[in-house]
N, C-alpha and C positions, 0 to 999 in steps of 0.2 A: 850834110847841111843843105847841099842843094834838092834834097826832095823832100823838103818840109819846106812847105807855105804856111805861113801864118791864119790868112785867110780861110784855105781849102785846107790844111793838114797834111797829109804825107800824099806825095804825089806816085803813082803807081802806072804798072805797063796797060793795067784796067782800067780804064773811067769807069764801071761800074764801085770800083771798087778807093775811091778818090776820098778823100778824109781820114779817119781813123787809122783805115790800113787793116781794122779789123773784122771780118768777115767769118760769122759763128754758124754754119751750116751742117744740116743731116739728112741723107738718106731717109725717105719713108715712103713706107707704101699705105695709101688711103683709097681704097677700094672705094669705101662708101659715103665718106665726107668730101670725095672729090666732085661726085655725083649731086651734094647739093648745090641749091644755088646760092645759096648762103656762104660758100665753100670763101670765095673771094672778099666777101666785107666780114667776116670772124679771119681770116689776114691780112686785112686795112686795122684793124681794131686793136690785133695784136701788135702790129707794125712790125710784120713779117713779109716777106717773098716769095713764090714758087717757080722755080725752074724746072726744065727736063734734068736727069743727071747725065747731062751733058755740056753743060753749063749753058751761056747766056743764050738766048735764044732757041733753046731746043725745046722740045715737045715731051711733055712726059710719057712712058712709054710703062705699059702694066702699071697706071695708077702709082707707081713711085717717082718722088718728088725730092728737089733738094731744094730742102725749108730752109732759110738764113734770115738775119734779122735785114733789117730794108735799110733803118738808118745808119748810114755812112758818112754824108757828103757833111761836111762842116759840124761834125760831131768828137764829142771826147769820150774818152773809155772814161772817163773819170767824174 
C-alpha cells in the first residue's frame, strides 16, 4: 500500500522506472540502424528508449542496445 501513489503509480528503487512498474526491454544488436541518423527520432516515434546493456547511463558497446518502451511515469498497463 505504501508504494502506490495515486498520482505517480507504483513507487520504485528506480526513478527511471516510477509509474507503471512496467519496464518491457530486449537485447539487440543494430549494426546499421544505429549508424543512421534517423536512428533517434524512428525511437521518439515509436516511444521507445536505448541504453547500453548496462543499464541507465551506459554506452552501447558492439552496437547492442537495450530497447524498452520510454512511457513509464504516470501510465497504466491498462
Amino acid at each position: 500500500e505504501f508504494m502506490w501513489n495515486e498520482r505517480l503509480g507504483y513507487i520504485l528503487t528506480c526513478p527511471s522506472n516510477l509509474g507503471t512498474g512496467l519496464r518491457a526491454g530486449v537485447h539487440i544488436k543494430l549494426p546499421l540502424l544505429s549508424k543512421d541518423s534517423r536512428f533517434p527520432k524512428i525511437l521518439e516515434n515509436l516511444r521507445l528508449q536505448k541504453r547500453g546493456t548496462g543499464g541507465v547511463d551506459t554506452a552501447a558497446t558492439g552496437s547492442v542496445f537495450d530497447i524498452s518502451n520510454l512511457d513509464r511515469l504516470g501510465k497504466s498497463e491498462v
